[in-house]
mmCIF file as Biopython writes it, N, C-alpha, C and O atoms, coordinates in Angstrom:
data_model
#
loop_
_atom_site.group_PDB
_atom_site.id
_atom_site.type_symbol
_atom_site.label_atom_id
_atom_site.label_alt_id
_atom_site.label_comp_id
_atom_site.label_asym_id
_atom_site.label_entity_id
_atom_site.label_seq_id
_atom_site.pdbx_PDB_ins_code
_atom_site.Cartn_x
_atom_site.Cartn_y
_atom_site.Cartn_z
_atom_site.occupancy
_atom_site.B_iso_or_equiv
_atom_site.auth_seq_id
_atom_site.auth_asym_id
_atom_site.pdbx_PDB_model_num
ATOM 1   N N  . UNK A ? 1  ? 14.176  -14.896 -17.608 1.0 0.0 1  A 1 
ATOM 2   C CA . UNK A ? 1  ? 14.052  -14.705 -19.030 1.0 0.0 1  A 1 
ATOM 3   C C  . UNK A ? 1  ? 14.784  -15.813 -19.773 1.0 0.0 1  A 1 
ATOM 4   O O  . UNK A ? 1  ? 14.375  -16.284 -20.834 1.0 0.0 1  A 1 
ATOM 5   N N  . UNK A ? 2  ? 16.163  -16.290 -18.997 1.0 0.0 2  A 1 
ATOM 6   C CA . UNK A ? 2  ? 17.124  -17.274 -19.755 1.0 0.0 2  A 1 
ATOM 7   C C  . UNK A ? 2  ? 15.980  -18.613 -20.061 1.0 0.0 2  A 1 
ATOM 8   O O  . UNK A ? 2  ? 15.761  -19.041 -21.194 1.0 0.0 2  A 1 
ATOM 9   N N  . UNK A ? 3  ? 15.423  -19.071 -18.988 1.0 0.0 3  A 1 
ATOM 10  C CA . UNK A ? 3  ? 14.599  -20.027 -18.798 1.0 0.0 3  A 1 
ATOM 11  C C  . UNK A ? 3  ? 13.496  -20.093 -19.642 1.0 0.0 3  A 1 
ATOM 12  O O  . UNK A ? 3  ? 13.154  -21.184 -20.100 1.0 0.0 3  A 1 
ATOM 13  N N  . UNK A ? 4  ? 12.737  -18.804 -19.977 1.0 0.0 4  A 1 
ATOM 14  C CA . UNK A ? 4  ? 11.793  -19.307 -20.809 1.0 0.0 4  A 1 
ATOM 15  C C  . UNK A ? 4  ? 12.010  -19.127 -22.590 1.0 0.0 4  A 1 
ATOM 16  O O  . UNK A ? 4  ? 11.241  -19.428 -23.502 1.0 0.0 4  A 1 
ATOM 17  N N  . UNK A ? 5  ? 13.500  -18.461 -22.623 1.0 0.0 5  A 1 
ATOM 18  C CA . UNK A ? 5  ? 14.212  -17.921 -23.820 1.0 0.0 5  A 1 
ATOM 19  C C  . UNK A ? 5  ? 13.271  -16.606 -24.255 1.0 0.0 5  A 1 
ATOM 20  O O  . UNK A ? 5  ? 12.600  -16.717 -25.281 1.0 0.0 5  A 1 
ATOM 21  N N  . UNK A ? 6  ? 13.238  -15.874 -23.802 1.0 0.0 6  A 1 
ATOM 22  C CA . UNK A ? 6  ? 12.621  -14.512 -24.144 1.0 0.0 6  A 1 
ATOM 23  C C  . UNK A ? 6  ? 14.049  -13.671 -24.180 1.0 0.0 6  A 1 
ATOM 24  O O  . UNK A ? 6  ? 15.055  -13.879 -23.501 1.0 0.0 6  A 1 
ATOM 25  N N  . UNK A ? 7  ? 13.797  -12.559 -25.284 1.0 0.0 7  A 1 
ATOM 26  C CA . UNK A ? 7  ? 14.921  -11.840 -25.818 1.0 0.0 7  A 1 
ATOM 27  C C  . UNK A ? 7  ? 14.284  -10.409 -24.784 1.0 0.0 7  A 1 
ATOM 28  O O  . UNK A ? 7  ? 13.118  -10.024 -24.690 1.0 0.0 7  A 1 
ATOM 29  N N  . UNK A ? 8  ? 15.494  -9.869  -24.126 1.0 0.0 8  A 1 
ATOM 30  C CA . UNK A ? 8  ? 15.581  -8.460  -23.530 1.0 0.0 8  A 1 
ATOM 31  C C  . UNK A ? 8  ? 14.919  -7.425  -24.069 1.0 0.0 8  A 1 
ATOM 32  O O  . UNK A ? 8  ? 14.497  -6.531  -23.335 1.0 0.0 8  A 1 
ATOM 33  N N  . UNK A ? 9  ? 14.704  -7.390  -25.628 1.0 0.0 9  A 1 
ATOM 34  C CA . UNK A ? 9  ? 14.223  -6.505  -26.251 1.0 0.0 9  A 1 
ATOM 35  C C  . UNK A ? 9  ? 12.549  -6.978  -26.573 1.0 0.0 9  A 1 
ATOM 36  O O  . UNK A ? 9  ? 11.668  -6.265  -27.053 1.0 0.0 9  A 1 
ATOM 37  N N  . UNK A ? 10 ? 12.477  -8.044  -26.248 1.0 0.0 10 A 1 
ATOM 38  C CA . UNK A ? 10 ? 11.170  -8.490  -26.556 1.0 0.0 10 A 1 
ATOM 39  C C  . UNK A ? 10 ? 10.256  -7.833  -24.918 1.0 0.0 10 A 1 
ATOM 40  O O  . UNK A ? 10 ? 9.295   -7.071  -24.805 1.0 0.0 10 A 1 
ATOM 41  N N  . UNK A ? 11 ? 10.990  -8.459  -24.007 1.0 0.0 11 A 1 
ATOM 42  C CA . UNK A ? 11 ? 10.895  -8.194  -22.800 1.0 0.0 11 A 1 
ATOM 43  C C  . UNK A ? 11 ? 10.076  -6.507  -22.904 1.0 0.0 11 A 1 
ATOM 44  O O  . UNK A ? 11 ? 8.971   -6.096  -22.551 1.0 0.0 11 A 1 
ATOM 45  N N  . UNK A ? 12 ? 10.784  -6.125  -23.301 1.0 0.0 12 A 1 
ATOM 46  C CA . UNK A ? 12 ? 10.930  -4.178  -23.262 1.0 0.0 12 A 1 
ATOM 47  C C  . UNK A ? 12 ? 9.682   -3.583  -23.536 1.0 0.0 12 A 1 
ATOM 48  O O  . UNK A ? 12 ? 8.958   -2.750  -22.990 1.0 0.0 12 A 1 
ATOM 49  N N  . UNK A ? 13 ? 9.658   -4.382  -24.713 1.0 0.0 13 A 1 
ATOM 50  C CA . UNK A ? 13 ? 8.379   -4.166  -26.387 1.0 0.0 13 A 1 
ATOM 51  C C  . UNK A ? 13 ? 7.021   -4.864  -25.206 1.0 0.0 13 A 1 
ATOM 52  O O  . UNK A ? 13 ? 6.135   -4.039  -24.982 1.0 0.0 13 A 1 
ATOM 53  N N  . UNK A ? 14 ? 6.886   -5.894  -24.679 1.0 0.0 14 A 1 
ATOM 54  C CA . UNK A ? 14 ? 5.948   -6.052  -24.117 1.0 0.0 14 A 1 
ATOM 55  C C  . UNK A ? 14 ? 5.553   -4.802  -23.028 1.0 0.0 14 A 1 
ATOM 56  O O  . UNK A ? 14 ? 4.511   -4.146  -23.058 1.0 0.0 14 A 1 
ATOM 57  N N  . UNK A ? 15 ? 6.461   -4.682  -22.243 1.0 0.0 15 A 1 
ATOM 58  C CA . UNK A ? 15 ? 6.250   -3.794  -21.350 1.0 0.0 15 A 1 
ATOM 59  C C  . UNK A ? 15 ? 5.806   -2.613  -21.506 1.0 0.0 15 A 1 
ATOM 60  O O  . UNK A ? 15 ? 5.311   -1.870  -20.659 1.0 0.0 15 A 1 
ATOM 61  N N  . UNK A ? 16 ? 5.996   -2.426  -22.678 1.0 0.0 16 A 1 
ATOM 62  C CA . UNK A ? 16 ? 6.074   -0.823  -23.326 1.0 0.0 16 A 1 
ATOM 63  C C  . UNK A ? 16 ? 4.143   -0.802  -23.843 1.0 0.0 16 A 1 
ATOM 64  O O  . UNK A ? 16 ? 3.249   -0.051  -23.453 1.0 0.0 16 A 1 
ATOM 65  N N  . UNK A ? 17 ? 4.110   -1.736  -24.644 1.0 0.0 17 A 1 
ATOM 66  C CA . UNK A ? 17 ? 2.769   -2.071  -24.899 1.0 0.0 17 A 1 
ATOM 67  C C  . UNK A ? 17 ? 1.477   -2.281  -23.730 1.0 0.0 17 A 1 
ATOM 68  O O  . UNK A ? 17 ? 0.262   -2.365  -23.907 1.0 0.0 17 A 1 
ATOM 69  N N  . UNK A ? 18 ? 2.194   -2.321  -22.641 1.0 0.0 18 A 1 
ATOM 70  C CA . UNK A ? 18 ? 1.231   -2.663  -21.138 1.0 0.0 18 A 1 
ATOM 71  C C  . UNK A ? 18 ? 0.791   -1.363  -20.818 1.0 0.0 18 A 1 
ATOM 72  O O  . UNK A ? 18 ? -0.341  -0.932  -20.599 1.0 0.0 18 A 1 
ATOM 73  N N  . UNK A ? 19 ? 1.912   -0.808  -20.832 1.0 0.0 19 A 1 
ATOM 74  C CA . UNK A ? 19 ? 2.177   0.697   -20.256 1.0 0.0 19 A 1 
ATOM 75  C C  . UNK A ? 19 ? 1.290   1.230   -21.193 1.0 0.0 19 A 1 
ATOM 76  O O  . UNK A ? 19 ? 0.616   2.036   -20.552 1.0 0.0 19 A 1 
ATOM 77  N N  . UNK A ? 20 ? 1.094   1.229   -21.804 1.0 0.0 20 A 1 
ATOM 78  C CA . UNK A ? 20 ? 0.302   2.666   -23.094 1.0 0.0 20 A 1 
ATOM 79  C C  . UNK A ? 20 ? -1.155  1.833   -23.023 1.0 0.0 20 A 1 
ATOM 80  O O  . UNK A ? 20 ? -2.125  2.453   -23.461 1.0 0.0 20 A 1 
ATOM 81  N N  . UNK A ? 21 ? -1.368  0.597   -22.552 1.0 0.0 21 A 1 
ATOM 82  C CA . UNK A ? 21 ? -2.966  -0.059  -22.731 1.0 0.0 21 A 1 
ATOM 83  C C  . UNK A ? 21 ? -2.913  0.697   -21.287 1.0 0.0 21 A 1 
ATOM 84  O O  . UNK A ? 21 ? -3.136  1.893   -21.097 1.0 0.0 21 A 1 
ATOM 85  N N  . UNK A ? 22 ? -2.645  -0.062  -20.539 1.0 0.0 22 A 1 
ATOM 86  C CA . UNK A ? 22 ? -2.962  0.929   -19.017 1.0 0.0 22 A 1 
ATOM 87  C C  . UNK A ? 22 ? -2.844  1.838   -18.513 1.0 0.0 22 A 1 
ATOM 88  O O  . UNK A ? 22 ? -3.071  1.852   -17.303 1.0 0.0 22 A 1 
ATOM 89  N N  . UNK A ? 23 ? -2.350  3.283   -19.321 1.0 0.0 23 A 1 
ATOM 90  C CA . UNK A ? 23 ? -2.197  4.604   -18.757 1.0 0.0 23 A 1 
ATOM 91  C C  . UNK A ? 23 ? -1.683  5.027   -17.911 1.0 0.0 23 A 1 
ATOM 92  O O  . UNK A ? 23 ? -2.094  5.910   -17.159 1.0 0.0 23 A 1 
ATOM 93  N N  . UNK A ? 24 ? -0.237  4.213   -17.875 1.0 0.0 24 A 1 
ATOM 94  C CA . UNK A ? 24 ? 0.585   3.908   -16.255 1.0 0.0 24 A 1 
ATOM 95  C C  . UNK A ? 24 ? 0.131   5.757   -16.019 1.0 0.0 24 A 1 
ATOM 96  O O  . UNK A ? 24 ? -0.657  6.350   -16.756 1.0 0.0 24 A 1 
ATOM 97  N N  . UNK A ? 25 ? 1.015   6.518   -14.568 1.0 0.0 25 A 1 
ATOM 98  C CA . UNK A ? 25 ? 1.303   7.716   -14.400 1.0 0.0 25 A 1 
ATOM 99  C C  . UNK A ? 25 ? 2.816   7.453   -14.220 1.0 0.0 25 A 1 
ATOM 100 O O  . UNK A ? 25 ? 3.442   6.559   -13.652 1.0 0.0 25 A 1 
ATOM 101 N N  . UNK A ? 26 ? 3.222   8.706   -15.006 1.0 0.0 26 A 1 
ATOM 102 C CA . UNK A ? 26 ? 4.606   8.942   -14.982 1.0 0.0 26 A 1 
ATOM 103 C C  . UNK A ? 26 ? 4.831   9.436   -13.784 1.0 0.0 26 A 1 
ATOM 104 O O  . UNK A ? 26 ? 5.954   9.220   -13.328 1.0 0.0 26 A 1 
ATOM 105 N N  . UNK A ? 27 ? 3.975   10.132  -13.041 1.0 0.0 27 A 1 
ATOM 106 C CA . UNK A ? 27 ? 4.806   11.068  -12.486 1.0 0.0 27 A 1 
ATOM 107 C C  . UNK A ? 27 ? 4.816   10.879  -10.888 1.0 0.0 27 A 1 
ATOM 108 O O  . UNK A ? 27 ? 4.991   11.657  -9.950  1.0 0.0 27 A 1 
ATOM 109 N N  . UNK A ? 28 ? 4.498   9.219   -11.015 1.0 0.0 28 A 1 
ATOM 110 C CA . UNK A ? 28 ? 4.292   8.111   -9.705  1.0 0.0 28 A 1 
ATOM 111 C C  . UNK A ? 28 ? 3.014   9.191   -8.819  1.0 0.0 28 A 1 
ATOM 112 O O  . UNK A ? 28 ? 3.266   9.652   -7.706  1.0 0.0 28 A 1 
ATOM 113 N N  . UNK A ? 29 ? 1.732   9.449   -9.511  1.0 0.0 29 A 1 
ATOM 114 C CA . UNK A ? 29 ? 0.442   9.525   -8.666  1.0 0.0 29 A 1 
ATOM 115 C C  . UNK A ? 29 ? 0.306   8.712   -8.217  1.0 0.0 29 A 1 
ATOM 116 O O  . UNK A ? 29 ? 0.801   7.694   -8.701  1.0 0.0 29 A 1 
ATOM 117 N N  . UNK A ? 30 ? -0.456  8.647   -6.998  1.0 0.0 30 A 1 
ATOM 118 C CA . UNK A ? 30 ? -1.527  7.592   -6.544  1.0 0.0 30 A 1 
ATOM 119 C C  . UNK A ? 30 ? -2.399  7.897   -6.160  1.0 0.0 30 A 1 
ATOM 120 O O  . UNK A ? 30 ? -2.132  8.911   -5.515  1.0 0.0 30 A 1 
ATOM 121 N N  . UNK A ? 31 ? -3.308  7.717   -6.102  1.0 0.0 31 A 1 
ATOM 122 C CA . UNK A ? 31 ? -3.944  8.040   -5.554  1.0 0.0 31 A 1 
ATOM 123 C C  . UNK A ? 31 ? -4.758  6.954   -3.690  1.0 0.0 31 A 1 
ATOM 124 O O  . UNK A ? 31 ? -4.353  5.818   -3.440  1.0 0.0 31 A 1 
ATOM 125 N N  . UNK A ? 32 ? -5.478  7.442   -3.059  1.0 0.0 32 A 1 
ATOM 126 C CA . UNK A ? 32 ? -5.302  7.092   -1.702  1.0 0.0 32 A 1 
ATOM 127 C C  . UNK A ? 32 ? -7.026  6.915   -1.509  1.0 0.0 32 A 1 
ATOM 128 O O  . UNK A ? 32 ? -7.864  7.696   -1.958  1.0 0.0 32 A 1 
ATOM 129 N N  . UNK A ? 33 ? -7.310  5.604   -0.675  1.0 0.0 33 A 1 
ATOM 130 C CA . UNK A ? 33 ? -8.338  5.525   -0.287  1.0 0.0 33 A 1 
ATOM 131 C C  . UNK A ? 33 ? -8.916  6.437   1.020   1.0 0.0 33 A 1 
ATOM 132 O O  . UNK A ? 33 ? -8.177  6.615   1.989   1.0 0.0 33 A 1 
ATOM 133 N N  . UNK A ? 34 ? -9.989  6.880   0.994   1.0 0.0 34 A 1 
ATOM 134 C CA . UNK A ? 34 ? -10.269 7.972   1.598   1.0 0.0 34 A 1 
ATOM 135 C C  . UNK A ? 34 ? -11.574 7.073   2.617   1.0 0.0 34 A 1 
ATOM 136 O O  . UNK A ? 34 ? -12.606 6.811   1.999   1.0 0.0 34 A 1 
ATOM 137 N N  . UNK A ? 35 ? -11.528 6.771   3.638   1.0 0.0 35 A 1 
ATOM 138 C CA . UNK A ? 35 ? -13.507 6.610   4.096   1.0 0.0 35 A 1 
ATOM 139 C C  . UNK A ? 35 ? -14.179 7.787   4.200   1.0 0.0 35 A 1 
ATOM 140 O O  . UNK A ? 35 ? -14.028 8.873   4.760   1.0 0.0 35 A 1 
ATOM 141 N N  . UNK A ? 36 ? -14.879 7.308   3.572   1.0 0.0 36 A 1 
ATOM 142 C CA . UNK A ? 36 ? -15.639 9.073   3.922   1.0 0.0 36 A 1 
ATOM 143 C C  . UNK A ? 36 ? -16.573 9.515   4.660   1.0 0.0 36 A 1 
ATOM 144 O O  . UNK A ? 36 ? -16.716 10.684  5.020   1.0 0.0 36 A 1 
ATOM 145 N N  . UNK A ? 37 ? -17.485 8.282   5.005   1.0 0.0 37 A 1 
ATOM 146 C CA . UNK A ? 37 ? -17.730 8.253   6.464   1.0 0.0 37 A 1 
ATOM 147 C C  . UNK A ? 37 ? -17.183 8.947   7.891   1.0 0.0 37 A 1 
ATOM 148 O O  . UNK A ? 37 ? -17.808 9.730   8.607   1.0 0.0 37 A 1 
ATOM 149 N N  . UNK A ? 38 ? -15.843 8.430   8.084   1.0 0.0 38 A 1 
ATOM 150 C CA . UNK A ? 38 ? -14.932 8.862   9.140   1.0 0.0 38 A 1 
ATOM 151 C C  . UNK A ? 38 ? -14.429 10.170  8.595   1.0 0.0 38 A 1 
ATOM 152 O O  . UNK A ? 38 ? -13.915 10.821  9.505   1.0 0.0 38 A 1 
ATOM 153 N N  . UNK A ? 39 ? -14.395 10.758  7.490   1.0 0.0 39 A 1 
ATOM 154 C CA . UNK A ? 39 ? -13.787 12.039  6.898   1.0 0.0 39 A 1 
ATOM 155 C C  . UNK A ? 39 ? -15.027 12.777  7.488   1.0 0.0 39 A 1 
ATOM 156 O O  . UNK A ? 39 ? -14.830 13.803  8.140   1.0 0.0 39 A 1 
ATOM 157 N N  . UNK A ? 40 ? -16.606 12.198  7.250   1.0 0.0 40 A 1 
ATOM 158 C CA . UNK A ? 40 ? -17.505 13.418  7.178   1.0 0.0 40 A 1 
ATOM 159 C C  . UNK A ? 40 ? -17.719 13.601  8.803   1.0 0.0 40 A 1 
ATOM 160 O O  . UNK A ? 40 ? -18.325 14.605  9.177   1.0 0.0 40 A 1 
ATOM 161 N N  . UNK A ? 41 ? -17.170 12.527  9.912   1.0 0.0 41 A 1 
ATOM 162 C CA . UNK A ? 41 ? -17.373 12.399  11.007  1.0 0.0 41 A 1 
ATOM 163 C C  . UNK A ? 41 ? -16.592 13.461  11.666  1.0 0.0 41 A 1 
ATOM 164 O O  . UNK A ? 41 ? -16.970 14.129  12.628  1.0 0.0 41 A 1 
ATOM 165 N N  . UNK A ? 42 ? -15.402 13.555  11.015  1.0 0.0 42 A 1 
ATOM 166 C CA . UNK A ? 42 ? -13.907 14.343  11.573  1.0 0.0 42 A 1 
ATOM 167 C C  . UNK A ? 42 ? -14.275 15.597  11.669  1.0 0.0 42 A 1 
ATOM 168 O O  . UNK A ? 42 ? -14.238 16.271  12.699  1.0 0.0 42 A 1 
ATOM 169 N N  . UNK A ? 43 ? -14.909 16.199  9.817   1.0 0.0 43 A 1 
ATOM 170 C CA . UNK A ? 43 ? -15.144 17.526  9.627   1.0 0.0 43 A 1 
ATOM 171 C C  . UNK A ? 43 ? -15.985 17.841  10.629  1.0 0.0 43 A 1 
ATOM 172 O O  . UNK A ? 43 ? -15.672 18.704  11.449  1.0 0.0 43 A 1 
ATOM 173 N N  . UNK A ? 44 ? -17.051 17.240  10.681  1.0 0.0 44 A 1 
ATOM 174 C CA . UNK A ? 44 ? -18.040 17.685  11.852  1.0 0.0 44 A 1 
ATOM 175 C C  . UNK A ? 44 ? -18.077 17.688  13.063  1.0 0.0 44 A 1 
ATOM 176 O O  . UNK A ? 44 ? -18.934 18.272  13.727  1.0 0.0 44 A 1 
ATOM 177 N N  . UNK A ? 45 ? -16.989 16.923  13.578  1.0 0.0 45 A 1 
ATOM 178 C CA . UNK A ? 45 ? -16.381 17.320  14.890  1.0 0.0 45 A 1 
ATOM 179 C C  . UNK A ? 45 ? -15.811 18.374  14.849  1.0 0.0 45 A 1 
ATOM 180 O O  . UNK A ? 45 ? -16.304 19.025  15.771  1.0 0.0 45 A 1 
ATOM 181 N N  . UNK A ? 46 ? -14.998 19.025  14.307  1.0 0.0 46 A 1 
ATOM 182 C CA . UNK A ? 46 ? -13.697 20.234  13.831  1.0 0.0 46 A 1 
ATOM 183 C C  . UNK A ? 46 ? -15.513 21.317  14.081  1.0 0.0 46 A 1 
ATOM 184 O O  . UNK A ? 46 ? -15.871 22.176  14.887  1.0 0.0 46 A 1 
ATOM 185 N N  . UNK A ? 47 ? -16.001 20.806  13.209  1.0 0.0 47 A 1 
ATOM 186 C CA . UNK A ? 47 ? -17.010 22.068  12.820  1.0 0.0 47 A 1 
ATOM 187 C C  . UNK A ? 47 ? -17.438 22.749  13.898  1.0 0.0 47 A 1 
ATOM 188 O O  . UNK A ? 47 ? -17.432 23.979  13.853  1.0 0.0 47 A 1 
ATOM 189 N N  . UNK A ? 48 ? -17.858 22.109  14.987  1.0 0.0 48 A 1 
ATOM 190 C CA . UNK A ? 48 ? -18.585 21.424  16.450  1.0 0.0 48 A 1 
ATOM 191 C C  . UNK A ? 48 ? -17.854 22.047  16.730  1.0 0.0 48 A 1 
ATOM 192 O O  . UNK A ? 48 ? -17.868 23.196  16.290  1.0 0.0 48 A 1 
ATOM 193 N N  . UNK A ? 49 ? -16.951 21.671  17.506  1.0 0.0 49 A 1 
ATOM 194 C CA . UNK A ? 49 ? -15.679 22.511  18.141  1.0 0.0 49 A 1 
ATOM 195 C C  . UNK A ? 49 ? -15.971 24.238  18.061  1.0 0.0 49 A 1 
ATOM 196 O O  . UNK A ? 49 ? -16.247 24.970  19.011  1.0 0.0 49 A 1 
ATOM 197 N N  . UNK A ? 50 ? -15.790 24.679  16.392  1.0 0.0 50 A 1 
ATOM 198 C CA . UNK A ? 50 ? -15.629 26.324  15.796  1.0 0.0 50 A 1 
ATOM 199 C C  . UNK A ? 50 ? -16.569 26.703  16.178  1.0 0.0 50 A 1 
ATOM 200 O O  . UNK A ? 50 ? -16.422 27.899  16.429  1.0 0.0 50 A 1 
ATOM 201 N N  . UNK A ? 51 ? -17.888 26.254  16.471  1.0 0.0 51 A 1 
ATOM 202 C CA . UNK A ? 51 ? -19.266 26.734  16.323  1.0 0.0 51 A 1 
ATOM 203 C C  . UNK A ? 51 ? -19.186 27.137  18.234  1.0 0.0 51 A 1 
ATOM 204 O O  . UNK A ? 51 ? -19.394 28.274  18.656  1.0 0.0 51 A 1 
ATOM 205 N N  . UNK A ? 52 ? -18.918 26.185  18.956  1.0 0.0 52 A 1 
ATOM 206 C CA . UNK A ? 52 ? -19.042 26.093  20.662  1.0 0.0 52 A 1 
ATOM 207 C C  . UNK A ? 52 ? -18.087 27.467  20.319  1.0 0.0 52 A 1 
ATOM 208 O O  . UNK A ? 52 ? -18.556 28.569  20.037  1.0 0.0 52 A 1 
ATOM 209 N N  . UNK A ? 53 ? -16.759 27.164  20.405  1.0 0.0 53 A 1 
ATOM 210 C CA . UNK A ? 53 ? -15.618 28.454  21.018  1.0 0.0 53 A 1 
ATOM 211 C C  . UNK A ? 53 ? -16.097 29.833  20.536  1.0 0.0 53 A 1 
ATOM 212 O O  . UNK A ? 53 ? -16.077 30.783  21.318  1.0 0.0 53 A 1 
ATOM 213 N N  . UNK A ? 54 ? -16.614 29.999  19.009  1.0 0.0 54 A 1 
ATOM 214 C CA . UNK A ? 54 ? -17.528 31.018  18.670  1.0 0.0 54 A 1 
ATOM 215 C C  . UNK A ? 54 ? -18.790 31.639  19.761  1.0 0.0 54 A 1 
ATOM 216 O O  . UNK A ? 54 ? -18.777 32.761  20.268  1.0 0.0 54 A 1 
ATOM 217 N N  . UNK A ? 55 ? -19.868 30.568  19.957  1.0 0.0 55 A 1 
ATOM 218 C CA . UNK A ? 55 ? -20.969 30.643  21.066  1.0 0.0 55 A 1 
ATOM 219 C C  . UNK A ? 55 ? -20.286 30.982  22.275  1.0 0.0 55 A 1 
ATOM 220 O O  . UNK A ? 55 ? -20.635 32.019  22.840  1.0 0.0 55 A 1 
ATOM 221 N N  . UNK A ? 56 ? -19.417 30.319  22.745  1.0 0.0 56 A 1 
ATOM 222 C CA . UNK A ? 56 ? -18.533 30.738  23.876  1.0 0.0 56 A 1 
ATOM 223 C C  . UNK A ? 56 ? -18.408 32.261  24.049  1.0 0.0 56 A 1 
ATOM 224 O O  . UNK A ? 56 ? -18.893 33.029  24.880  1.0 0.0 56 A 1 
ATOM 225 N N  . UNK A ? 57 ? -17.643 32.435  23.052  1.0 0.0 57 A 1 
ATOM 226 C CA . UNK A ? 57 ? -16.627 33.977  23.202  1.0 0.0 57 A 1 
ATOM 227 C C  . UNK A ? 57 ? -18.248 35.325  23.002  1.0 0.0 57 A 1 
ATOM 228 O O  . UNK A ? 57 ? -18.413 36.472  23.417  1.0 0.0 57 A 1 
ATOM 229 N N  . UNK A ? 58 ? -19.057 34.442  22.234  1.0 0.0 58 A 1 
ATOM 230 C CA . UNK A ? 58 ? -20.111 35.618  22.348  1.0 0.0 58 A 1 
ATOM 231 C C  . UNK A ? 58 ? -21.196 36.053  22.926  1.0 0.0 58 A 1 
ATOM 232 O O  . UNK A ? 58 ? -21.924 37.025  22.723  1.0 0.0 58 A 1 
ATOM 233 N N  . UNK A ? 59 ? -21.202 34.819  24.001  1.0 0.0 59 A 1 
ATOM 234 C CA . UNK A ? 59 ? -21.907 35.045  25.558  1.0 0.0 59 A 1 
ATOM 235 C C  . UNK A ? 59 ? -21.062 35.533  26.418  1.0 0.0 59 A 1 
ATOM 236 O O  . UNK A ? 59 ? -21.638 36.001  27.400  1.0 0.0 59 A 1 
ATOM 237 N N  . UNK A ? 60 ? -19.870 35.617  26.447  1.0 0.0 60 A 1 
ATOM 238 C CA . UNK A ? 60 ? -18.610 35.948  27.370  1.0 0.0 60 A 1 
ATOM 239 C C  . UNK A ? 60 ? -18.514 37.717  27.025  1.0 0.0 60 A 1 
ATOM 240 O O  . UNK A ? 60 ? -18.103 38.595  27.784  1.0 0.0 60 A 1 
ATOM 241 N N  . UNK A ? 61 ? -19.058 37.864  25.582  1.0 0.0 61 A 1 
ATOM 242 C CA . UNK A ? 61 ? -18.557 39.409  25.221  1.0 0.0 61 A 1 
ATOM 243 C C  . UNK A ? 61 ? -20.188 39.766  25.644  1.0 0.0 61 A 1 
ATOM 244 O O  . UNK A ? 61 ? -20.163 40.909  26.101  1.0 0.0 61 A 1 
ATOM 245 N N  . UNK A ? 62 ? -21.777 39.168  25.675  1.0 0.0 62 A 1 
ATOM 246 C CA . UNK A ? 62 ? -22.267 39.937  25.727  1.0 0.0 62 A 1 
ATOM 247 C C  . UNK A ? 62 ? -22.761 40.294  27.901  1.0 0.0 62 A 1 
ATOM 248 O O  . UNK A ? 62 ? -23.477 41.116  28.473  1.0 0.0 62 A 1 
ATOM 249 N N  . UNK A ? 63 ? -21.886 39.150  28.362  1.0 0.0 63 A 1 
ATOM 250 C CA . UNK A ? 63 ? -21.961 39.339  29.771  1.0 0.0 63 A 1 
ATOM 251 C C  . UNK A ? 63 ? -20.941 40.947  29.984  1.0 0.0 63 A 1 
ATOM 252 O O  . UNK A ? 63 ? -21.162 41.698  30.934  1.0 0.0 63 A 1 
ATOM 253 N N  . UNK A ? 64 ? -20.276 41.128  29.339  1.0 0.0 64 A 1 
ATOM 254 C CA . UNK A ? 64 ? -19.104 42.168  29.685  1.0 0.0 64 A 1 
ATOM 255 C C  . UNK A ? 64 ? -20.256 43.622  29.761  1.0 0.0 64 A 1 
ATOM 256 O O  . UNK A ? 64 ? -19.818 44.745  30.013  1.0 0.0 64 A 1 
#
């Protein structure tokens, strides 16, 4: 700041003006890149899985 002679309070006033054009978040959000590809791949493995151990247990109950 010494270097380019900018006053501390000028400093502030800019910053302050950035903040309210860009909608900082106060409350430190972020948000997170997601693929969703590999998300819709995951669920449907998980799904896969519930559906077999289900089929499983209800050929197992109707052999009994």
């Amino acid at each position: 700041m010494k270097l380019k002679n900018y006053k501390i309070e000028e400093v502030y006033r800019v910053m302050k003006e950035k903040v309210e054009k860009k909608g900082a978040f106060n409350n430190k959000i972020f948000l997170e890149y997601v693929d969703e590809e590999k998300q819709n791949f995951k669920e449907e493995k998980e799904l896969n899985k519930k559906f077999r151990k289900k089929k499983n247990n209800e050929s197992i109950n109707r052999n009994k």
